[in-house]
Chimera marker file (.cmm) of the C-alpha trace (Angstrom):
<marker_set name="trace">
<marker id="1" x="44.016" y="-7.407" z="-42.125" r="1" g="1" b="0" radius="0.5"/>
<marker id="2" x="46.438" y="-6.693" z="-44.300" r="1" g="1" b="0" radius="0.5"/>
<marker id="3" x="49.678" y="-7.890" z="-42.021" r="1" g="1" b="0" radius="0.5"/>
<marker id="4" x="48.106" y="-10.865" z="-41.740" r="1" g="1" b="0" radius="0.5"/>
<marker id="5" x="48.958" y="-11.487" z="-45.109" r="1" g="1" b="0" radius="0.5"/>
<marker id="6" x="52.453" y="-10.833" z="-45.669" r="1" g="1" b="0" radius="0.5"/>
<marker id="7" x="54.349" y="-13.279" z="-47.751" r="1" g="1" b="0" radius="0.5"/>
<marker id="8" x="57.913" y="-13.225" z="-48.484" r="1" g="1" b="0" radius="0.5"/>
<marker id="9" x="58.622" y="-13.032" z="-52.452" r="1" g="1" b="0" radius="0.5"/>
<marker id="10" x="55.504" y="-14.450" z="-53.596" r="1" g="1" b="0" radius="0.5"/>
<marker id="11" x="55.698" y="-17.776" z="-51.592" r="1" g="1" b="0" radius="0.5"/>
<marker id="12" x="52.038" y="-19.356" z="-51.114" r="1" g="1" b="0" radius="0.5"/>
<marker id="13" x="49.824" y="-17.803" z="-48.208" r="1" g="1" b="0" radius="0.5"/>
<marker id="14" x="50.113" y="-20.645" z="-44.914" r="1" g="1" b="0" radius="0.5"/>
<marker id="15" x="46.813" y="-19.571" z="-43.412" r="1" g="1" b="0" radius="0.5"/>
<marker id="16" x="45.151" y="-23.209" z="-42.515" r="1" g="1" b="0" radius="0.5"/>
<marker id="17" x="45.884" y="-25.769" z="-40.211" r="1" g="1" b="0" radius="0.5"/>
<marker id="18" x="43.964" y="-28.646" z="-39.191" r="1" g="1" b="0" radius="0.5"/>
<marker id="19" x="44.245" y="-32.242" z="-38.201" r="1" g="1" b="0" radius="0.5"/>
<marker id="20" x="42.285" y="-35.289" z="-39.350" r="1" g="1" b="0" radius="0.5"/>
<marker id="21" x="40.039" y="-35.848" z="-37.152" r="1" g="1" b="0" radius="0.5"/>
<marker id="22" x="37.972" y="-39.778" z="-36.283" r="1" g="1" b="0" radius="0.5"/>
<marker id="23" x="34.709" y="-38.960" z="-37.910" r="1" g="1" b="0" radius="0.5"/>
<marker id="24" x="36.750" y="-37.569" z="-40.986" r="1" g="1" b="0" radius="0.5"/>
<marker id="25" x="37.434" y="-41.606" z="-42.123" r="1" g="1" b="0" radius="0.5"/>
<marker id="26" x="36.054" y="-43.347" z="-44.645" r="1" g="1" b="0" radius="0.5"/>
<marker id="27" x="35.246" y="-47.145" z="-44.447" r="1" g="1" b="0" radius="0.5"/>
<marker id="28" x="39.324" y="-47.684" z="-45.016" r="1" g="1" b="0" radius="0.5"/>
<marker id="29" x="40.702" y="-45.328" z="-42.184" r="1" g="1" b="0" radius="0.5"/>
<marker id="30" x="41.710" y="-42.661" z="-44.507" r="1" g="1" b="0" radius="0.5"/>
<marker id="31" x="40.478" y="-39.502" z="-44.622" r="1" g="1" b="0" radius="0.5"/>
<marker id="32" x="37.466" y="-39.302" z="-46.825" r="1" g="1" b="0" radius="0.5"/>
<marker id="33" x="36.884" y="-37.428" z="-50.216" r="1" g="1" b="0" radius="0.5"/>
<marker id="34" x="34.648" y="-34.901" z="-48.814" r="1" g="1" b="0" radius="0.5"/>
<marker id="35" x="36.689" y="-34.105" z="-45.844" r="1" g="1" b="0" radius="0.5"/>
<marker id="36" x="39.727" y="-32.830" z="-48.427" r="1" g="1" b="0" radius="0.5"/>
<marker id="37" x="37.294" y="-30.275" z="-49.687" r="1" g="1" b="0" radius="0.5"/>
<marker id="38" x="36.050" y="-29.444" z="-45.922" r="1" g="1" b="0" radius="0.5"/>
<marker id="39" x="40.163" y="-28.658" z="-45.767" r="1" g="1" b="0" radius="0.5"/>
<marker id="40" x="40.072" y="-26.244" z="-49.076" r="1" g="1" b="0" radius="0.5"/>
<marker id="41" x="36.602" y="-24.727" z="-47.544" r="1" g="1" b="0" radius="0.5"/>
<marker id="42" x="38.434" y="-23.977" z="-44.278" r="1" g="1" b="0" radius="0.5"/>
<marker id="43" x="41.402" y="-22.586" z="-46.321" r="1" g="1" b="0" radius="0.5"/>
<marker id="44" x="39.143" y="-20.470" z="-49.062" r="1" g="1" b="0" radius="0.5"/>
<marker id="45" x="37.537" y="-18.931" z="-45.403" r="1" g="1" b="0" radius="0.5"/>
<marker id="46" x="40.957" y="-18.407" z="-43.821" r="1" g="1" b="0" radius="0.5"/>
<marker id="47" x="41.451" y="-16.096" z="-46.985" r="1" g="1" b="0" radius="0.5"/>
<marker id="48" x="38.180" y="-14.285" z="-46.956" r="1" g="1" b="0" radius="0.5"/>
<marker id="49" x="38.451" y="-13.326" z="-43.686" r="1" g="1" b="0" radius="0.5"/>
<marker id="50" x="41.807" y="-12.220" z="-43.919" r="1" g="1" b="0" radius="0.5"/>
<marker id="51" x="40.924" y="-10.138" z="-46.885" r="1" g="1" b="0" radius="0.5"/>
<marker id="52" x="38.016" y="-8.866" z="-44.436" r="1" g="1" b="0" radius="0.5"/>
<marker id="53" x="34.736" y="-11.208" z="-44.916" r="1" g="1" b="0" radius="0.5"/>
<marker id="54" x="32.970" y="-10.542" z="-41.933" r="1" g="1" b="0" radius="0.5"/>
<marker id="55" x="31.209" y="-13.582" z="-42.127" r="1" g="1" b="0" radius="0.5"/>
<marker id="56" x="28.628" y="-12.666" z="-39.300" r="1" g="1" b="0" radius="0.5"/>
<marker id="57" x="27.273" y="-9.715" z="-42.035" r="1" g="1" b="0" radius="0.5"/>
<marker id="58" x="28.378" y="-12.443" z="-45.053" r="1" g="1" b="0" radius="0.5"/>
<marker id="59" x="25.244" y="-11.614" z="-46.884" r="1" g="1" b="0" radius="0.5"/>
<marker id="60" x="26.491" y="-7.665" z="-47.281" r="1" g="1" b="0" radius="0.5"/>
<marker id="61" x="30.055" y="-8.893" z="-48.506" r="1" g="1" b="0" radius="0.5"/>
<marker id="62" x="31.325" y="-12.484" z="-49.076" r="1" g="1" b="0" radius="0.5"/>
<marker id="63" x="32.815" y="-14.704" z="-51.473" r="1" g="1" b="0" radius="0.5"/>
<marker id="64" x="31.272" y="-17.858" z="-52.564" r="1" g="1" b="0" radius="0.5"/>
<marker id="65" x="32.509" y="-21.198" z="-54.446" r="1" g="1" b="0" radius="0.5"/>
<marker id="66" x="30.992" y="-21.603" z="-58.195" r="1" g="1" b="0" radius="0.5"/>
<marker id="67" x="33.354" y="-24.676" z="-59.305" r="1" g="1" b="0" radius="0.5"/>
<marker id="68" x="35.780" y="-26.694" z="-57.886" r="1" g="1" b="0" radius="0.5"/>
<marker id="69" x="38.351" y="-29.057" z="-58.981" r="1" g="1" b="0" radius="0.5"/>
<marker id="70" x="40.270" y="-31.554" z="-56.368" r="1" g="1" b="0" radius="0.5"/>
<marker id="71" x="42.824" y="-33.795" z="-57.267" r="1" g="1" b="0" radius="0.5"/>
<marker id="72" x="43.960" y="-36.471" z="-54.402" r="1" g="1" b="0" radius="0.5"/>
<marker id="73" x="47.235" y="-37.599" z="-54.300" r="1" g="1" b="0" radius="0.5"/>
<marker id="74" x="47.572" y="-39.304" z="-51.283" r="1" g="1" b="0" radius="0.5"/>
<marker id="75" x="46.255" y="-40.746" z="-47.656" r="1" g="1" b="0" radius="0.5"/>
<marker id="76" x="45.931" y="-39.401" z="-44.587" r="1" g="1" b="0" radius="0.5"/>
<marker id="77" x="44.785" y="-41.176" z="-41.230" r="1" g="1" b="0" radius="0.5"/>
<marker id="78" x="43.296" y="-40.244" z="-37.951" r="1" g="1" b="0" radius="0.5"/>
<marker id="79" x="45.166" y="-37.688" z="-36.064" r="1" g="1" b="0" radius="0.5"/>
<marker id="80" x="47.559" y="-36.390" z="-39.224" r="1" g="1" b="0" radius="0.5"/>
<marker id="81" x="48.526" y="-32.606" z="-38.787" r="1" g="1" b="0" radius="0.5"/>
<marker id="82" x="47.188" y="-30.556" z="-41.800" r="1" g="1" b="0" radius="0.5"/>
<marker id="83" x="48.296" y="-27.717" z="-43.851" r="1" g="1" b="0" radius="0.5"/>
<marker id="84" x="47.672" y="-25.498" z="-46.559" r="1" g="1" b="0" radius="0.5"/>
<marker id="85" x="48.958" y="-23.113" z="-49.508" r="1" g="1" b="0" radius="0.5"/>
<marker id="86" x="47.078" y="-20.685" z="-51.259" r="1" g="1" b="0" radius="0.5"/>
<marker id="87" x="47.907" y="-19.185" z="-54.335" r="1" g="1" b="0" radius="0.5"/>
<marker id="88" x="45.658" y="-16.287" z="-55.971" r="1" g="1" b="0" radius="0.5"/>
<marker id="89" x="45.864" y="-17.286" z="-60.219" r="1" g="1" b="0" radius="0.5"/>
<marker id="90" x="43.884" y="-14.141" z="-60.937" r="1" g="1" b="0" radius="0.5"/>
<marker id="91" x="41.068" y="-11.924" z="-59.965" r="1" g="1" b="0" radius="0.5"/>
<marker id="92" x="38.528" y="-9.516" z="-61.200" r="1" g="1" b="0" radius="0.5"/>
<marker id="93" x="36.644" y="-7.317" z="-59.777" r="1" g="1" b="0" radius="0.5"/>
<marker id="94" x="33.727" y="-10.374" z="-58.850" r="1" g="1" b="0" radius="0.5"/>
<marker id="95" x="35.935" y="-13.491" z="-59.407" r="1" g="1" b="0" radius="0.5"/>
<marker id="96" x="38.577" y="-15.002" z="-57.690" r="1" g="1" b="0" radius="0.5"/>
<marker id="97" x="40.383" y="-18.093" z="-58.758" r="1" g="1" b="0" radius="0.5"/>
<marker id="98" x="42.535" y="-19.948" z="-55.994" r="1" g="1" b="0" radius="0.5"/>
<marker id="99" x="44.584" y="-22.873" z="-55.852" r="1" g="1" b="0" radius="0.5"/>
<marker id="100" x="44.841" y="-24.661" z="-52.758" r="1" g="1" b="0" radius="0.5"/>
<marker id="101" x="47.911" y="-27.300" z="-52.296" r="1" g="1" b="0" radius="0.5"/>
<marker id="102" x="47.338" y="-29.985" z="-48.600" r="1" g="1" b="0" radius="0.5"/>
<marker id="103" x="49.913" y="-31.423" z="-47.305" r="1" g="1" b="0" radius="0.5"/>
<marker id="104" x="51.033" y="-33.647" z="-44.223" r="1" g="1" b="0" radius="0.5"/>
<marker id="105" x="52.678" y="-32.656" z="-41.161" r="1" g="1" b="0" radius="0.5"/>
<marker id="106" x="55.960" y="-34.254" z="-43.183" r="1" g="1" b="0" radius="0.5"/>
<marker id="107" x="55.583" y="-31.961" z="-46.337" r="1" g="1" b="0" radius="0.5"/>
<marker id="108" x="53.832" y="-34.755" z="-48.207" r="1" g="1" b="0" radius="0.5"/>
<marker id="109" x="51.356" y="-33.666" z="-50.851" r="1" g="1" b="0" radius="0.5"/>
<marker id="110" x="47.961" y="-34.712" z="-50.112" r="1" g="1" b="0" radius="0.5"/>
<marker id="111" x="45.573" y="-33.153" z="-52.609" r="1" g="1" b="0" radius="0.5"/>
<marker id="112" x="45.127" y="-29.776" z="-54.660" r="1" g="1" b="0" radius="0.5"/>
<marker id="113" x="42.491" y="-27.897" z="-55.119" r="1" g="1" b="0" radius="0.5"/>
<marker id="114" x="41.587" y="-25.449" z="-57.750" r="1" g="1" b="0" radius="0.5"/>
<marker id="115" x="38.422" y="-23.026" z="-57.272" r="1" g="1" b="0" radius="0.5"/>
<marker id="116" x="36.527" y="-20.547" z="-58.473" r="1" g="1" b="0" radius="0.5"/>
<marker id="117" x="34.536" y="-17.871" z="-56.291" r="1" g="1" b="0" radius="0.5"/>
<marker id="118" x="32.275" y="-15.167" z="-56.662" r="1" g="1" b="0" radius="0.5"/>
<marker id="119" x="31.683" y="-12.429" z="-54.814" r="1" g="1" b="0" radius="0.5"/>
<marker id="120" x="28.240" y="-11.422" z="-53.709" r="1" g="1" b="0" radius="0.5"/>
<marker id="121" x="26.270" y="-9.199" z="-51.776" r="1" g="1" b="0" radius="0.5"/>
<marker id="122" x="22.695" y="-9.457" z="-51.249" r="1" g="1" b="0" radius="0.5"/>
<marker id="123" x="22.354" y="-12.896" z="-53.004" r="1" g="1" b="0" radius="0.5"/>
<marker id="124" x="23.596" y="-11.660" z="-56.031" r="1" g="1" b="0" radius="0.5"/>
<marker id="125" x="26.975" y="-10.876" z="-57.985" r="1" g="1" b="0" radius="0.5"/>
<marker id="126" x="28.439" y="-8.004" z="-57.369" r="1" g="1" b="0" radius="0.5"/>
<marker id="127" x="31.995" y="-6.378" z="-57.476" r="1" g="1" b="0" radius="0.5"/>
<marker id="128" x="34.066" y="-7.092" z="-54.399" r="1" g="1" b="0" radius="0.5"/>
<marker id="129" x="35.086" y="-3.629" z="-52.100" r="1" g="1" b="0" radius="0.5"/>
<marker id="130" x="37.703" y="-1.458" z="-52.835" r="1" g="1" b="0" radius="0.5"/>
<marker id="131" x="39.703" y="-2.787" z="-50.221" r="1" g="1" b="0" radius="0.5"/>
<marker id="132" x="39.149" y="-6.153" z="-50.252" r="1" g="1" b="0" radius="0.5"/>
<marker id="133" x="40.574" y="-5.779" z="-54.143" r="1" g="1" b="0" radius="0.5"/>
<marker id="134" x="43.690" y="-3.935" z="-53.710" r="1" g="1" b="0" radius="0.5"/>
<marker id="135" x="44.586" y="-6.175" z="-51.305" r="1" g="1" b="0" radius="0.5"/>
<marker id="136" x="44.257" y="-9.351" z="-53.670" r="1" g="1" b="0" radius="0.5"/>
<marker id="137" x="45.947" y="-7.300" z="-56.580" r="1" g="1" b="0" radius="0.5"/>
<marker id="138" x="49.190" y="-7.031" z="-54.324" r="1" g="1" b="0" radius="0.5"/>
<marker id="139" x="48.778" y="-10.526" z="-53.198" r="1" g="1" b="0" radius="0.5"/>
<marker id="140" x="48.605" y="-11.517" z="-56.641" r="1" g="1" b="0" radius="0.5"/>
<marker id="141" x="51.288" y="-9.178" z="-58.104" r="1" g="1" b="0" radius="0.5"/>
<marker id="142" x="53.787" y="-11.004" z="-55.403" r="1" g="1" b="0" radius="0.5"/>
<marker id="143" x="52.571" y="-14.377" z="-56.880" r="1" g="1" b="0" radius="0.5"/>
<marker id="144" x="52.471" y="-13.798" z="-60.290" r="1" g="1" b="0" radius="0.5"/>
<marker id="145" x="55.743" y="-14.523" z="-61.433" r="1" g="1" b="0" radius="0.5"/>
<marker id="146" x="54.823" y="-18.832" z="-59.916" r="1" g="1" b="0" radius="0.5"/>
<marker id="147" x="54.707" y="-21.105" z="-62.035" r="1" g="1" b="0" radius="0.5"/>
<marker id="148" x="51.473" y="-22.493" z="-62.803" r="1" g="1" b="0" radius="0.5"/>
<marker id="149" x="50.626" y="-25.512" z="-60.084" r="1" g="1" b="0" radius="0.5"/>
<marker id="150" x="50.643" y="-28.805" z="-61.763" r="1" g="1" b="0" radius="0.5"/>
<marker id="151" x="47.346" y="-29.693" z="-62.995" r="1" g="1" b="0" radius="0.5"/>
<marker id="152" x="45.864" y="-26.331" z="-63.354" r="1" g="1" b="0" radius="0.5"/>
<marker id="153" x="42.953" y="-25.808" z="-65.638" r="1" g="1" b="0" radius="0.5"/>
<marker id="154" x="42.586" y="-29.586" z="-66.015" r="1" g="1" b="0" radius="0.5"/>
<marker id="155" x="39.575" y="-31.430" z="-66.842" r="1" g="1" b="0" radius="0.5"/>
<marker id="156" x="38.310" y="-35.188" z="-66.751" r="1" g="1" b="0" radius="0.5"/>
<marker id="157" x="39.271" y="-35.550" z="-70.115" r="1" g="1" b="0" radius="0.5"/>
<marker id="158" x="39.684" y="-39.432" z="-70.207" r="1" g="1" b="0" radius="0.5"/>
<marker id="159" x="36.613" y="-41.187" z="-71.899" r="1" g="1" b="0" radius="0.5"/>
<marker id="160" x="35.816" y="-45.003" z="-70.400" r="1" g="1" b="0" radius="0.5"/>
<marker id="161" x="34.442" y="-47.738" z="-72.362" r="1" g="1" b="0" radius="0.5"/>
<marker id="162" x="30.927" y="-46.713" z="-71.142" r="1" g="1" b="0" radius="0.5"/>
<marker id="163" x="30.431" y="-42.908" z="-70.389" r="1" g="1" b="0" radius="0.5"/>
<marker id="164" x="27.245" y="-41.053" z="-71.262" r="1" g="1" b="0" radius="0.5"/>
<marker id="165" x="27.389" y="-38.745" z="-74.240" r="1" g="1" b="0" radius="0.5"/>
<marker id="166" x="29.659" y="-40.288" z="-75.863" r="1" g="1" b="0" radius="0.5"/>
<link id1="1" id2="2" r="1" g="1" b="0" radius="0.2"/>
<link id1="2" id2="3" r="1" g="1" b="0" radius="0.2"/>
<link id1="3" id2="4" r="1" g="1" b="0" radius="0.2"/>
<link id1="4" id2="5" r="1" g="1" b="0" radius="0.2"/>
<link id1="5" id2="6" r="1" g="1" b="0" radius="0.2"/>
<link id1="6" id2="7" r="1" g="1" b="0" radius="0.2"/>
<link id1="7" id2="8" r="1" g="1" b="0" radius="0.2"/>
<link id1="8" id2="9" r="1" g="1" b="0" radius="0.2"/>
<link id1="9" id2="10" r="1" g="1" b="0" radius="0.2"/>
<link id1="10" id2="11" r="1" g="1" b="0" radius="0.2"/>
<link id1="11" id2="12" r="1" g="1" b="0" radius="0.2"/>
<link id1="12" id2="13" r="1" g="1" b="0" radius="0.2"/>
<link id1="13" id2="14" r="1" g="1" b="0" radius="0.2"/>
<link id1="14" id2="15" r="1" g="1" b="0" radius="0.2"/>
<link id1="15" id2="16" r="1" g="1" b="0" radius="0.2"/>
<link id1="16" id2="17" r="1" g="1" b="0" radius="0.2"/>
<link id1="17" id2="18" r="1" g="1" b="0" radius="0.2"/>
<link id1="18" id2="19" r="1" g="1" b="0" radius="0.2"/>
<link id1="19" id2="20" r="1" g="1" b="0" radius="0.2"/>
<link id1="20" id2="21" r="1" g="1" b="0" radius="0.2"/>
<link id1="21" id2="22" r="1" g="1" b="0" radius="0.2"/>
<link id1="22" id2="23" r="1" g="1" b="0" radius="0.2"/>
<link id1="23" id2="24" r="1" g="1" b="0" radius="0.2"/>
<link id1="24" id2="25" r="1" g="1" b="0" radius="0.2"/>
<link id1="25" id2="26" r="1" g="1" b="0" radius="0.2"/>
<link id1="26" id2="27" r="1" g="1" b="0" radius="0.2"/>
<link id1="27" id2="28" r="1" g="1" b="0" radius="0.2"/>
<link id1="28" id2="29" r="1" g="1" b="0" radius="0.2"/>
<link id1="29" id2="30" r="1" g="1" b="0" radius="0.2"/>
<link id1="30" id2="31" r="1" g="1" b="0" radius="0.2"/>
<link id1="31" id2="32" r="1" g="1" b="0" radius="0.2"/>
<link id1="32" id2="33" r="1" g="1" b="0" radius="0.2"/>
<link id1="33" id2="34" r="1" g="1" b="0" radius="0.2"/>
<link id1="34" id2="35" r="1" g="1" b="0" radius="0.2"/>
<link id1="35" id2="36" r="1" g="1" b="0" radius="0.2"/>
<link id1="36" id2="37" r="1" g="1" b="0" radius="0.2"/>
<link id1="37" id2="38" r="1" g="1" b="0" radius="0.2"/>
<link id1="38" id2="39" r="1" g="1" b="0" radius="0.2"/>
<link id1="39" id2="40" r="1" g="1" b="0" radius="0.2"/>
<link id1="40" id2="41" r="1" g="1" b="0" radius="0.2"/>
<link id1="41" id2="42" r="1" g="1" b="0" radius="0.2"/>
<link id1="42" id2="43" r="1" g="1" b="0" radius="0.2"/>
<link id1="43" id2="44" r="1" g="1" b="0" radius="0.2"/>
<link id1="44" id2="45" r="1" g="1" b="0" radius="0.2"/>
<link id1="45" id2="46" r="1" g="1" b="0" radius="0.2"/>
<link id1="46" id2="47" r="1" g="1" b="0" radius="0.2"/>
<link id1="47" id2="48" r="1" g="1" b="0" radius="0.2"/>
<link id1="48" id2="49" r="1" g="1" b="0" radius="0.2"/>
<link id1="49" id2="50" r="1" g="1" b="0" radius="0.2"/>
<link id1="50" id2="51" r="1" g="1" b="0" radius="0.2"/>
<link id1="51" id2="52" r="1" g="1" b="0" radius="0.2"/>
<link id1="52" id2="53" r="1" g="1" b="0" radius="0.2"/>
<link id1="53" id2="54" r="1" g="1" b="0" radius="0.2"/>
<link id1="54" id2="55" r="1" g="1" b="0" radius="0.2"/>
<link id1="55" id2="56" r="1" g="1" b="0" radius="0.2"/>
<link id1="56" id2="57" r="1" g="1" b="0" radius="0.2"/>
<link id1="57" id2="58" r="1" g="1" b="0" radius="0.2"/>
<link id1="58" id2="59" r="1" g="1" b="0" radius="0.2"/>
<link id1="59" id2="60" r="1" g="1" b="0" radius="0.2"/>
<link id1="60" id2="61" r="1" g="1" b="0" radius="0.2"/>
<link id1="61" id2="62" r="1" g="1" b="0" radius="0.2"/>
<link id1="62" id2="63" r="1" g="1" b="0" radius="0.2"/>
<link id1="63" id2="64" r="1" g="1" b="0" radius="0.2"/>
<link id1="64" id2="65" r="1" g="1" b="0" radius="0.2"/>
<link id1="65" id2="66" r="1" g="1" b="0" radius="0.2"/>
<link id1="66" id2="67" r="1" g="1" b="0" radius="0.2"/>
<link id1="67" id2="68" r="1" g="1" b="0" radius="0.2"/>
<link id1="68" id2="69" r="1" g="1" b="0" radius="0.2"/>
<link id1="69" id2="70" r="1" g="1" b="0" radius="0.2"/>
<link id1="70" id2="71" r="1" g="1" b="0" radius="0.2"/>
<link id1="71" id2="72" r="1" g="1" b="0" radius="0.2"/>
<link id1="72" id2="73" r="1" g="1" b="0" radius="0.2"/>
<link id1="73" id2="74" r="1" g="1" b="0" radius="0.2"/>
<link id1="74" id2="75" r="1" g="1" b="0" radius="0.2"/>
<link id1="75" id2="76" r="1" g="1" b="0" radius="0.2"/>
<link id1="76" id2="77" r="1" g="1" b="0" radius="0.2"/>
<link id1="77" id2="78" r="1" g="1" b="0" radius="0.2"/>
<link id1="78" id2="79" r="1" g="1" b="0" radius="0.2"/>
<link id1="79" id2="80" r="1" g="1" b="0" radius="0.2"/>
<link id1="80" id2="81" r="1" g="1" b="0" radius="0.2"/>
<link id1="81" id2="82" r="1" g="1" b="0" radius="0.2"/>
<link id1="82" id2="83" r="1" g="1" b="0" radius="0.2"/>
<link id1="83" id2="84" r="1" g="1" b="0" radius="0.2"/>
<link id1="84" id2="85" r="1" g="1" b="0" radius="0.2"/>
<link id1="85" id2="86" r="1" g="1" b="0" radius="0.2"/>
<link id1="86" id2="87" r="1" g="1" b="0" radius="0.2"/>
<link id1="87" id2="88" r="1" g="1" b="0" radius="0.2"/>
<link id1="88" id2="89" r="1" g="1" b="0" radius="0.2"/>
<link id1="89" id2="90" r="1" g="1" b="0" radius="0.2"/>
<link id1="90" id2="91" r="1" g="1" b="0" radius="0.2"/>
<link id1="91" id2="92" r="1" g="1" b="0" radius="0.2"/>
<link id1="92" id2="93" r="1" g="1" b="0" radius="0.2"/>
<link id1="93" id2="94" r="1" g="1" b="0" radius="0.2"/>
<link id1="94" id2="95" r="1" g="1" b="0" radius="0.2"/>
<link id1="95" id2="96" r="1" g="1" b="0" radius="0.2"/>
<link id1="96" id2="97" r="1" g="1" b="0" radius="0.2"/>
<link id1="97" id2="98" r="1" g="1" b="0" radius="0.2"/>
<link id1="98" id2="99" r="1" g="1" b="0" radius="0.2"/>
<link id1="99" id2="100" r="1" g="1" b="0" radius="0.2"/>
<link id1="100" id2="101" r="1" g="1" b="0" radius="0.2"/>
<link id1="101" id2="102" r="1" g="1" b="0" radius="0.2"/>
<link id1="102" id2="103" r="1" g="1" b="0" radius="0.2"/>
<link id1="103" id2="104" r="1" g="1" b="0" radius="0.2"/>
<link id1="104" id2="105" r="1" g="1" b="0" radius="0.2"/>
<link id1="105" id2="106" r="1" g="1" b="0" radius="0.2"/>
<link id1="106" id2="107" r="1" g="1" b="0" radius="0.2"/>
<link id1="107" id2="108" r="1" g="1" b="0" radius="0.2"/>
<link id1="108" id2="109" r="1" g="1" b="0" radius="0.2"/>
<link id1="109" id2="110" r="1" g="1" b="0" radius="0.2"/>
<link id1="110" id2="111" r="1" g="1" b="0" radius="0.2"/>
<link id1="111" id2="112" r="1" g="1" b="0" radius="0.2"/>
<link id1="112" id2="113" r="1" g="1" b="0" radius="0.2"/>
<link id1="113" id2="114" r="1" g="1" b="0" radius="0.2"/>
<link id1="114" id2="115" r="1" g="1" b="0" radius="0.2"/>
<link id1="115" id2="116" r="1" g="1" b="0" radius="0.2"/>
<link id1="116" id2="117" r="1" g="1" b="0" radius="0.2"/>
<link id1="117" id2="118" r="1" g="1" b="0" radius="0.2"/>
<link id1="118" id2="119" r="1" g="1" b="0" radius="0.2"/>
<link id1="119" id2="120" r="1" g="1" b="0" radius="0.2"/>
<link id1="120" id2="121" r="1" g="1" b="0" radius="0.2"/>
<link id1="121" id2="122" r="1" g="1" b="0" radius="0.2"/>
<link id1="122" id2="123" r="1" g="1" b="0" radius="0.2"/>
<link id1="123" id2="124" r="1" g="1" b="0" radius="0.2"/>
<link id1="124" id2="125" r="1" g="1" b="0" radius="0.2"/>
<link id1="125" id2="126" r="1" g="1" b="0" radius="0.2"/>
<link id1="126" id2="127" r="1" g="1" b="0" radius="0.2"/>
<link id1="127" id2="128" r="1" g="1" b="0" radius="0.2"/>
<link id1="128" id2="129" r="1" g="1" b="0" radius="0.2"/>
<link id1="129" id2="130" r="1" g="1" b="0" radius="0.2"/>
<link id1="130" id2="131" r="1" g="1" b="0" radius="0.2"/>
<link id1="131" id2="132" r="1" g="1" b="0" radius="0.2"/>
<link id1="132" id2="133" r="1" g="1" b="0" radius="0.2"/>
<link id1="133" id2="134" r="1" g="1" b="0" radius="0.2"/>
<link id1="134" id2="135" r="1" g="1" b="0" radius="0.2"/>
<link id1="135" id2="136" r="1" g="1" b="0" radius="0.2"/>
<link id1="136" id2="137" r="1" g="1" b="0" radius="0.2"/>
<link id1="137" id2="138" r="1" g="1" b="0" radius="0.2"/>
<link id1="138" id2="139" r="1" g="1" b="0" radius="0.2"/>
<link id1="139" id2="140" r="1" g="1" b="0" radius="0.2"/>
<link id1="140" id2="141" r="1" g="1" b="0" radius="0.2"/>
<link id1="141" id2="142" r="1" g="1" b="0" radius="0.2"/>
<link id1="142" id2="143" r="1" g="1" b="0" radius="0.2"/>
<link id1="143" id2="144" r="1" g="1" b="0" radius="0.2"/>
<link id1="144" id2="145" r="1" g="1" b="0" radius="0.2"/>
<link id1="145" id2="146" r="1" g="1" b="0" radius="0.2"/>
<link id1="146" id2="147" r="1" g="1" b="0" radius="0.2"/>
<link id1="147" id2="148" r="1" g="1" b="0" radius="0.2"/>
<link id1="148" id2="149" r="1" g="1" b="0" radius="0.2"/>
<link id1="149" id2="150" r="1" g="1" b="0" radius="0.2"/>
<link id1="150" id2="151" r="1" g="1" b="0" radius="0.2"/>
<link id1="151" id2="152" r="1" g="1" b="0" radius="0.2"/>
<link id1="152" id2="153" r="1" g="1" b="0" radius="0.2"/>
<link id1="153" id2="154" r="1" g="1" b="0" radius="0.2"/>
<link id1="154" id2="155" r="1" g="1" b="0" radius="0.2"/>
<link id1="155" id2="156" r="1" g="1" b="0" radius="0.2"/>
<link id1="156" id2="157" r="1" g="1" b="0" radius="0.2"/>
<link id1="157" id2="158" r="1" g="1" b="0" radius="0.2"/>
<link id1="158" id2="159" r="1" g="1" b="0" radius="0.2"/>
<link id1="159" id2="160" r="1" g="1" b="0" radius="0.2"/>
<link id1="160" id2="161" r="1" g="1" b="0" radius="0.2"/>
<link id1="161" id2="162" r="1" g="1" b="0" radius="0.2"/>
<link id1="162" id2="163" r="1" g="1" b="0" radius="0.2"/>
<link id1="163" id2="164" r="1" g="1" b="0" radius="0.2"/>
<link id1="164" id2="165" r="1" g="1" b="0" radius="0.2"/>
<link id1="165" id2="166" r="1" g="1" b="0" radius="0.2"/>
</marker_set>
């Protein structure tokens, strides 16, 4: 588990790769909004299970998402090679907050993705094993010292002409 997750000084974890796939387009040919978070899904599980999810027994141990934010940045089209970075921005013993950074098979940024999970066992909150949580405290003592990705913590913050509550 744990050598699967060896990163040289504090560099994101590389744990996903994909490619975009026909039935992943949108009514342009790009890739389509939900498919980026399908992406950050399939990275967010690359993690768990290296951190040792056992996802057939998920309801004894597993993380799960409680809020996401994805910013896009650019297109992708049929048959584009995927890949992701994770960086851990802090834990506790039930949270986790990630940031996930997609990019091209070029190095092009495609989208970011900032989340927040919880762990659980037995459908309900609950602190995260021993184990699993040393093993994100030294992943996050190597990353620590990052800077913060660009755009962390944001919010829609813009208000339009017509928007409700205002």
């Amino acid at each position: 588990m744990i050598a699967s997750l060896e990163i040289e000084g504090g560099a994101p974890l590389r744990l996903w790769r994909g490619v975009v796939l026909p039935d992943w387009l949108d009514y342009n040919g790009h890739m389509t909004e939900h498919r980026y978070l399908q992406a950050f899904g399939e990275t967010s599980d690359a993690l768990y299970g290296a951190l040792g999810v056992d996802f057939s027994r998920a309801v004894e141990s597993a993380y799960y998402t409680l809020e996401t934010h994805i910013r896009h940045r650019a297109e992708a089209k049929v048959d584009t090679p995927l890949w992701s970075e994770t960086e851990i921005l802090g834990y506790d013993e039930k949270r986790l907050h990630l940031h996930h950074t997609l990019f091209d098979a070029s190095g092009k940024l495609l989208a970011t993705g900032e989340h927040l999970s919880i762990h659980v066992t037995a459908s309900s909150a609950a602190p995260a094993p021993e184990a699993m949580l040393e093993t994100i405290k030294r992943l996050f003592l190597l990353q620590r010292n990052r800077p913060l990705p660009d755009g962390t913590g944001s919010v829609l913050k813009r208000r339009l002409s017509h928007s409700r509550g205002a």
